[in-house]
ZAMARGU-4260 file (C-alpha; in steps of 0.2 Angstrom, whole numbers, plus 5000, padded with zeros to 4 digits):
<rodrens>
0) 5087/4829/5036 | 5090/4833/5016 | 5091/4849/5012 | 5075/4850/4999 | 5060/4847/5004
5) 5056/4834/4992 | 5041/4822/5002 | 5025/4825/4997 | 5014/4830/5011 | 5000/4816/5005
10) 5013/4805/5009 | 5021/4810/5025 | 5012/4798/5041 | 5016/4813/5053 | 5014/4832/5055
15) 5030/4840/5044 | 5045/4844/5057 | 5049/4861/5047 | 5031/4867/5043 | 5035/4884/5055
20) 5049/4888/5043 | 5039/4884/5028 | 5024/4896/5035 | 5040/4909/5036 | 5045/4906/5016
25) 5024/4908/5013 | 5023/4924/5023 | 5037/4931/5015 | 5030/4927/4997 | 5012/4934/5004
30) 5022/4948/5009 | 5029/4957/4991 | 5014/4953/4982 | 5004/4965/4995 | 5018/4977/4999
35) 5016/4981/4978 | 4999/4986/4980 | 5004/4998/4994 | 5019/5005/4989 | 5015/5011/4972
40) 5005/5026/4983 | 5019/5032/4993 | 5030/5033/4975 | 5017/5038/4964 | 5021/5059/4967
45) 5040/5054/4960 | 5030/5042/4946 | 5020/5057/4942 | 5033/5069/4938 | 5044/5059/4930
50) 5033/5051/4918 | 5019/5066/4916 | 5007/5055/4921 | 4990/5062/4919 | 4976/5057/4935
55) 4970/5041/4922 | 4986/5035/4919 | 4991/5035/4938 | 4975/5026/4940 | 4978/5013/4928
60) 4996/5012/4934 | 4990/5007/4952 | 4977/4996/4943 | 4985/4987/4929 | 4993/4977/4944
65) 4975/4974/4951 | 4962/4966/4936 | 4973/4952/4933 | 4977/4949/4951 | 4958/4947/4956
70) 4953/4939/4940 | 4967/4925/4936 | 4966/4918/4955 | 4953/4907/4957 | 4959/4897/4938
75) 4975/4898/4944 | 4972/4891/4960 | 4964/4875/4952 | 4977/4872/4943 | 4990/4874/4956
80) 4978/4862/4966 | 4980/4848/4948 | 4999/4851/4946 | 5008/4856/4960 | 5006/4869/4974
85) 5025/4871/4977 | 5027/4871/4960 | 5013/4886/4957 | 5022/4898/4969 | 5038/4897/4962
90) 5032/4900/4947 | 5023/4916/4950 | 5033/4922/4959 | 5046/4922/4945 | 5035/4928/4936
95) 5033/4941/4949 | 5049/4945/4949 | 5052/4946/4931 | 5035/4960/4931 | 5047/4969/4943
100) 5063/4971/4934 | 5054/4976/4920 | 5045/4992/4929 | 5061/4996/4936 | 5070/4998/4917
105) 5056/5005/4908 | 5051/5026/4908 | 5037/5024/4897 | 5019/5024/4906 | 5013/5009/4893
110) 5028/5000/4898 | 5025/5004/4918 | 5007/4996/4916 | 5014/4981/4907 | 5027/4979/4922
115) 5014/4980/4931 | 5000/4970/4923 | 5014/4956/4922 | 5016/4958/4942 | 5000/4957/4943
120) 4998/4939/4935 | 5013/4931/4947 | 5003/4936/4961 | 4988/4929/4955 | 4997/4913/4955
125) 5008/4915/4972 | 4993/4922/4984 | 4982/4906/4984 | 4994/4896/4979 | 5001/4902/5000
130) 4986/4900/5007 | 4982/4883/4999 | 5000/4878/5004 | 4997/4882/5023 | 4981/4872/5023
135) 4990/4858/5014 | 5006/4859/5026 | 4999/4859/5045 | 4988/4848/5055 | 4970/4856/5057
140) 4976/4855/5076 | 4988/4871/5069 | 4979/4877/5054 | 4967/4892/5063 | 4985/4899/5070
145) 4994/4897/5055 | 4980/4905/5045 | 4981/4918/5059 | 5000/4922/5055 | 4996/4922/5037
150) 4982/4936/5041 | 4992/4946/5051 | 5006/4946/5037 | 4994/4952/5022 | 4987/4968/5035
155) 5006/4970/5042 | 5012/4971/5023 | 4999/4986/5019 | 5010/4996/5033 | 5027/4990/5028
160) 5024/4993/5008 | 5025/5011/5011 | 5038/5012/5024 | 5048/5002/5013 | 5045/5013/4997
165) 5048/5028/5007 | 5065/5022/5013 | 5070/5017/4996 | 5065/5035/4988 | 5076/5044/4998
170) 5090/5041/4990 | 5086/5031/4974 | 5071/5032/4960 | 5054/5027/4959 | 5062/5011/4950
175) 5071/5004/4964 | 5051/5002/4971 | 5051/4988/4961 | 5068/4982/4961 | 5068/4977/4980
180) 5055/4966/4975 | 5067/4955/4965 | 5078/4947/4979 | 5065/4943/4989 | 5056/4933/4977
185) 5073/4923/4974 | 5075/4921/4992 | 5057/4913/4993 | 5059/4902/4979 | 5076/4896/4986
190) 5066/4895/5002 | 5051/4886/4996 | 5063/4873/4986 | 5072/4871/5004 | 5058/4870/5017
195) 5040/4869/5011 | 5034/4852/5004 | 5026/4847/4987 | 5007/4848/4988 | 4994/4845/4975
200) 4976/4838/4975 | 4974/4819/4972 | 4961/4812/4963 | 4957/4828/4955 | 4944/4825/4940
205) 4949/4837/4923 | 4950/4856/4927 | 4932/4865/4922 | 4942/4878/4910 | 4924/4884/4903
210) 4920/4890/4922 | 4937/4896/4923 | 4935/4905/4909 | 4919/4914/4914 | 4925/4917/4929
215) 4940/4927/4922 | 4929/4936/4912 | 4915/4941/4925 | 4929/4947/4937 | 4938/4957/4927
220) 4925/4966/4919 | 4917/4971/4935 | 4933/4977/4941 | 4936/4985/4926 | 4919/4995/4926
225) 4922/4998/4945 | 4939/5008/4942 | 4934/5016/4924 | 4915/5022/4928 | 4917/5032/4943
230) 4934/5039/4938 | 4932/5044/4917 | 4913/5043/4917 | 4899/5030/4912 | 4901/5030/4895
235) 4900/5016/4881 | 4917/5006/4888 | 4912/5005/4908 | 4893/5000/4905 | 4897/4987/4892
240) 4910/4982/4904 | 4896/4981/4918 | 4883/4973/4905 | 4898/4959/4901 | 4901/4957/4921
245) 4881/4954/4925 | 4878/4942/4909 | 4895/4932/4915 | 4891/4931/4933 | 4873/4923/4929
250) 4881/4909/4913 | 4894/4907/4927 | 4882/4899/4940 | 4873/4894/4926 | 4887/4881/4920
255) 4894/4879/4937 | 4878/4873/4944 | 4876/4860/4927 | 4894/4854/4928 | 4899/4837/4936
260) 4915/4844/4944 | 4913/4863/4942 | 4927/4875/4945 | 4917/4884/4960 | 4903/4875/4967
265) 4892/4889/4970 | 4881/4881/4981 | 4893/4885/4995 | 4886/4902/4996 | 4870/4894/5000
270) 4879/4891/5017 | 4880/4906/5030 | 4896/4903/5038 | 4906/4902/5019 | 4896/4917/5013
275) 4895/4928/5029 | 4915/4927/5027 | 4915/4929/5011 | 4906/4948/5015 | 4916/4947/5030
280) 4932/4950/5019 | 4927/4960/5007 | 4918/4973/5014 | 4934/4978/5027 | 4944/4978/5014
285) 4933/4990/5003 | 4937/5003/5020 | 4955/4995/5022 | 4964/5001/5006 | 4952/5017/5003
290) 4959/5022/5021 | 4976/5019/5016 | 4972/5028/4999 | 4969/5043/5005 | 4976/5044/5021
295) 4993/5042/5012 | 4990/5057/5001 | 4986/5068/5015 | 5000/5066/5025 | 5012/5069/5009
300) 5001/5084/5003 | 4993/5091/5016 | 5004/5090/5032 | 5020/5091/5020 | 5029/5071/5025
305) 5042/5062/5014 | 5041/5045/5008 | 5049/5037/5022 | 5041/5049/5034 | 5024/5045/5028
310) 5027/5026/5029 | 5036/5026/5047 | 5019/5036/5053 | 5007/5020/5044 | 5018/5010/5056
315) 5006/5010/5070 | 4991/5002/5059 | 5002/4985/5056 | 5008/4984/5076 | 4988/4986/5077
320) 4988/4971/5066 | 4998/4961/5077 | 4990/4965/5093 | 4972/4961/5084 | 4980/4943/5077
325) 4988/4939/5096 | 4968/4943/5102 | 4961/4933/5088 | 4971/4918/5092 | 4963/4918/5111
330) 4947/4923/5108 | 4941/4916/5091 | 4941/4896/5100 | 4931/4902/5116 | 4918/4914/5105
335) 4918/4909/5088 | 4920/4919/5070 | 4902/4929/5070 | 4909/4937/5087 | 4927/4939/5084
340) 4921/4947/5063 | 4908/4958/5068 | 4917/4965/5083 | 4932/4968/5071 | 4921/4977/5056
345) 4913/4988/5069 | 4930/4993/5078 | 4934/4996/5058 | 4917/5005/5057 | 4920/5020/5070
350) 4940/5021/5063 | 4932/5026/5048 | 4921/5037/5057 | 4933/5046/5067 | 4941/5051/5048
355) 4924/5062/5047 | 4933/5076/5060 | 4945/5077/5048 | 4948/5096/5040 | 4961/5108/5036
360) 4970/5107/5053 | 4972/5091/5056 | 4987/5084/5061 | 4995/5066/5060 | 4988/5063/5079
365) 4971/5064/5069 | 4976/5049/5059 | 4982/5041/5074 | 4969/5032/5081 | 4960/5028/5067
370) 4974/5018/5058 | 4976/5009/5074 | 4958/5004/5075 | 4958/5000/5057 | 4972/4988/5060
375) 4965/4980/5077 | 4950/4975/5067 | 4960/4965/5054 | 4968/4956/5066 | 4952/4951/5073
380) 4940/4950/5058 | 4951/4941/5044 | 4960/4928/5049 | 4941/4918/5055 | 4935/4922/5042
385) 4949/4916/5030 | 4948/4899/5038 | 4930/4898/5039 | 4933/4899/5019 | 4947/4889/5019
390) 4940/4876/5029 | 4923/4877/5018 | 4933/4866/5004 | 4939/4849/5004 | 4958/4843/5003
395) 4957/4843/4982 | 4951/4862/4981 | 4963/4872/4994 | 4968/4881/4978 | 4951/4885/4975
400) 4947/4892/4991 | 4963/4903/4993 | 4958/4909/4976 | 4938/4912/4981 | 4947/4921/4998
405) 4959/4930/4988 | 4946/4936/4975 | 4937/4942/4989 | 4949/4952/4996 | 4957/4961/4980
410) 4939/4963/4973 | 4933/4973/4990 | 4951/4982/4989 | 4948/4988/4972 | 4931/4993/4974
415) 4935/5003/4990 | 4949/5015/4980 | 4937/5016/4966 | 4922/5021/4973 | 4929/5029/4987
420) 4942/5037/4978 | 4929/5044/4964 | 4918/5050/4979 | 4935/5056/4988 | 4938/5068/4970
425) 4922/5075/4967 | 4921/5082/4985 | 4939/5088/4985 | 4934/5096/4967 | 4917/5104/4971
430) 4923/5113/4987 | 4940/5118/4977 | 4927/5127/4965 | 4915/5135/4979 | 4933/5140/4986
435) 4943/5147/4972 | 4928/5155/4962 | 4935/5161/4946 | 4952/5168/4953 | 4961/5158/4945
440) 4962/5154/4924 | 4951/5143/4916 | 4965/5129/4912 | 4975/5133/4928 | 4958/5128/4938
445) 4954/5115/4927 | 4971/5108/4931 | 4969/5111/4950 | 4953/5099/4951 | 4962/5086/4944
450) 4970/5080/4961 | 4976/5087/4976 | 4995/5084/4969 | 4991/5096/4953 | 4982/5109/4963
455) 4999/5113/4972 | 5007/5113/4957 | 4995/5125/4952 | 5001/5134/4967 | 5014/5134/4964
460) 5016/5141/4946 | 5004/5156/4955 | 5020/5159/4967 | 5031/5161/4953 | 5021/5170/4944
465) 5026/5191/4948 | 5009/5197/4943 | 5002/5185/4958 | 5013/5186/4972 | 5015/5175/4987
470) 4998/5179/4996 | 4988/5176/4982 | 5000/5157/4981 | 4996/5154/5000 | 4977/5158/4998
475) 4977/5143/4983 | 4988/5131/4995 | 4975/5133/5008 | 4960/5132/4998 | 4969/5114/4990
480) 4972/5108/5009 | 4955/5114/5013 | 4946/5105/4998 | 4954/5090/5000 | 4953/5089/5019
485) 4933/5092/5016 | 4935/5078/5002 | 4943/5065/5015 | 4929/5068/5029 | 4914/5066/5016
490) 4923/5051/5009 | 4927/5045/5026 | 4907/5048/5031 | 4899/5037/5016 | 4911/5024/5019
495) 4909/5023/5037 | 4891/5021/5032 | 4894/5008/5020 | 4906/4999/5034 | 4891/4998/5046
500) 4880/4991/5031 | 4893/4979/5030 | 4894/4974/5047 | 4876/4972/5049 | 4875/4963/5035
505) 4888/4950/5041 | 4878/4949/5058 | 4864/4946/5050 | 4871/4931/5036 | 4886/4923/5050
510) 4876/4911/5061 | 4881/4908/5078 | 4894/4895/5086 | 4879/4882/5085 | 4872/4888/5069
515) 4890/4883/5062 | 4890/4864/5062 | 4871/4863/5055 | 4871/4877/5042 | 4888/4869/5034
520) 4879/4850/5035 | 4862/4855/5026 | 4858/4842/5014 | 4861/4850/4996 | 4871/4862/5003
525) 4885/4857/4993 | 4896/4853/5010 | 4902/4835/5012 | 4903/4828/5030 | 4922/4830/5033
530) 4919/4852/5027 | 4908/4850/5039 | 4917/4845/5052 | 4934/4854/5047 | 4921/4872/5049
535) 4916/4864/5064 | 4933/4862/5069 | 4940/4879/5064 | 4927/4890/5070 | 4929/4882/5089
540) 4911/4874/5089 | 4916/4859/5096 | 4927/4864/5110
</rodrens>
């Protein structure tokens, strides 16, 4: 057996003999690009004091790596469907890689959201370009387990990006975050080189760049106005933002609908099982990255836990992950995706929930339980609903779906920590105010309102202060603990509400195992009769 992969797999007459190691170099891609949205929050205390970094520049830190990540995928995932899969995820994840050295050389906040925008574009290029490659690689005897492993990496990696990060900081800078990233991105493009076959679309008519084009634009102007409204304030940039986001959505399906071979055919959301999925995935990733958000900050500013303590204690939420994925893999053939998704949103419905008990006393065991749940329910909910998408698009657009899938995912993560998180720092400010009164200055207050990070710097400077004394410092630490406790269960109760919305919402669009066959067949729909029998297929409905 040669040592590159060098067949085709349009040309191979047999099921590929090293298509489990190739899912291994896929997973491993999956896995950095996820782990840098994570991570960034376990080092972002260390980012903050060595840079100054005011609370809009360690937004835009976090989210320069997150616009062009949702908006570039579905392009960039036709075109890795035109040229070359293979050839897509090497690429980005050089790129990737080249992001990272970057961020960990610089010491300049522009610079840091560079690094990180530049991050943000090989992911956009490596994420579907995995997915697509999974689909491409194994027989659709394989594909709902394969998709399952897949799954499992991307909710495993939100645990591991912090344990890793934490590790890291004890005894190196924030840099070497981004550092570790480099390696492993040569160790999978070796990888992918070695064991996982070309792949590209045949047949495929001209990319529709126009859509592409719009598509890029509606994104990530939605995203933008998402992160800068709630957080600095509707003001002229985030509604024109919004305005350019609503007018490119509707030209977007406009064109689409006109266009002879359209980037997106958006009549596929015409049928319940892609668009109930669709939903599925977004709306648990909205509470899945909030959760982590937050939860994150409390245990390193309320209950006092290092880097790598804080990341060893999210371990729990990926073994949940596991257990969910090994479930999932059982159950979803017997019951079907509506079950095996709704029963996963509501377990991740009354995780969230639980997060309302939350207060000043709470302790890590508080966390506990819902971390866990929140991880069962992405082992049961995502990987159906990621192969019901997946298996929605023919052979010629897998890079299509993993973009649509992905989008879907990063657009619900990014809305989740900006609404939530905007939500999360009014409640933490107006109970720090109701609190403190006016016993502390002006500008110190003003400062402590900020986040729960600068009120304990407040504090702190109240400690050394002699005409304060250390009462008077412990009475602002416990109103800061206090406040944002108080901000983490009000959060926690709108977006267990929201969760439940979402959930019914999904019961409501997902057909059952019968409806599957005949919603993806409808005439019109945009579904050709092999889509219909690959959702068939996946979602168990003819076994």
């Amino acid at each position: 057996m040669p040592f590159l992969a060098n067949t085709p797999v349009e040309k191979m007459t047999g099921p590929y003999a090293r298509r489990w190691w190739a899912l291994l170099v896929l997973c491993l891609s999956l896995l950095i690009t996820v782990m840098a949205n994570t991570s960034l929050i376990v080092a972002a205390p260390d980012m903050t004091t060595d840079l100054g970094l005011s609370s809009s520049d360690l937004q835009w830190v976090v989210d320069s790596y997150t616009v062009p990540y949702a908006a570039l995928m579905l392009v960039l995932g036709a075109i890795g469907d035109k040229y070359s899969r293979r050839g897509a995820l090497m690429l980005g994840l050089l790129i990737f890689a080249a992001g990272s050295v970057m961020g960990s050389m610089v010491d300049e906040t522009s610079l840091v959201i560079a690094a990180r925008a530049i991050m943000g574009i090989g992911a956009a290029v490596v994420m579907p370009a995995t997915l697509s490659l999974v689909v491409a690689t194994f027989p659709r005897s394989e594909r709902a387990k394969a998709i399952t492993a897949w799954a499992a990496t991307s909710g495993v990696a939100v645990a591991v990006g912090p344990l890793v990060s934490g590790w890291l900081l004890e005894d190196h800078a924030w840099g070497s975050t981004f550092l570790v990233n480099v390696p492993i991105a040569v160790l999978a493009v070796f990888g992918a080189l070695a064991l996982v076959p070309p792949s590209k679309a045949e047949g495929m008519s001209r990319i529709d760049y126009v859509g592409g084009l719009l598509s890029i634009v509606t994104v990530g102007s939605l995203i933008y106005a998402a992160i800068e409204g709630p957080h600095a304030g509707w003001g002229v940039g985030p509604v024109t933002a919004a305005v350019v986001a609503g007018v490119g959505l509707v030209a977007f399906v406009a064109w689409e609908l006109r266009h002879p071979h359209p980037m997106l055919d958006v009549r596929k959301f015409a049928l319940r099982p892609f668009s109930g999925s669709m939903l599925a995935v977004m709306f648990f990733f909205f509470g899945m990255f909030a959760v982590i958000y937050y939860a994150t900050q409390f245990l390193q500013f309320v209950l006092g836990y290092g880097a790598l303590d804080t990341g060893v204690r999210l371990l729990p939420l990926g073994g949940a992950v596991f257990l969910g994925s090994a479930v999932t893999g059982v159950l979803a053939p017997k019951l079907g995706v509506r079950v095996m998704a709704v029963t996963g949103m509501a377990v991740g419905t009354a995780g969230m929930f639980l997060l309302t008990q939350i207060d000043k006393g709470s302790t890590y065991g508080d966390f506990l339980a819902p971390l866990m749940m929140l991880g069962l329910a992405l082992g049961l909910a995502i990987s159906p609903a990621t192969d019901t998408i997946m298996g929605s698009f023919p052979e010629s657009e897998l890079g299509v779906g993993g973009g649509v899938n992905d989008t879907a995912l990063e657009l619900g993560g990014a809305l989740g920590i900006a609404v939530l998180g905007s939500l999360l720092g009014t409640a933490y400010r107006d109970e720090l105010t109701d609190l403190v009164g006016n016993r502390l200055p002006g500008e110190a207050m003003e400062t402590a309102k900020d986040s729960v990070g600068a009120g304990l710097a407040v504090a702190e400077r109240v400690a050394q202060d002699p005409s304060a004394g250390p009462q008077q410092a412990q009475a602002a630490v416990d109103a800061v603990h206090q406040a944002f406790a108080h901000g983490v269960a009000q959060t926690s109760l709108i977006g267990g509400i929201i969760m439940a919305a979402g959930t019914l919402i999904v019961l409501a669009v997902l057909p059952g195992r019968r409806g599957f066959a005949k919603q993806s067949a409808e005439p019109g729909a945009g579904t050709t009769a092999s889509e219909a029998a690959t959702v068939r297929e996946h979602t168990g409905s003819t076994h």
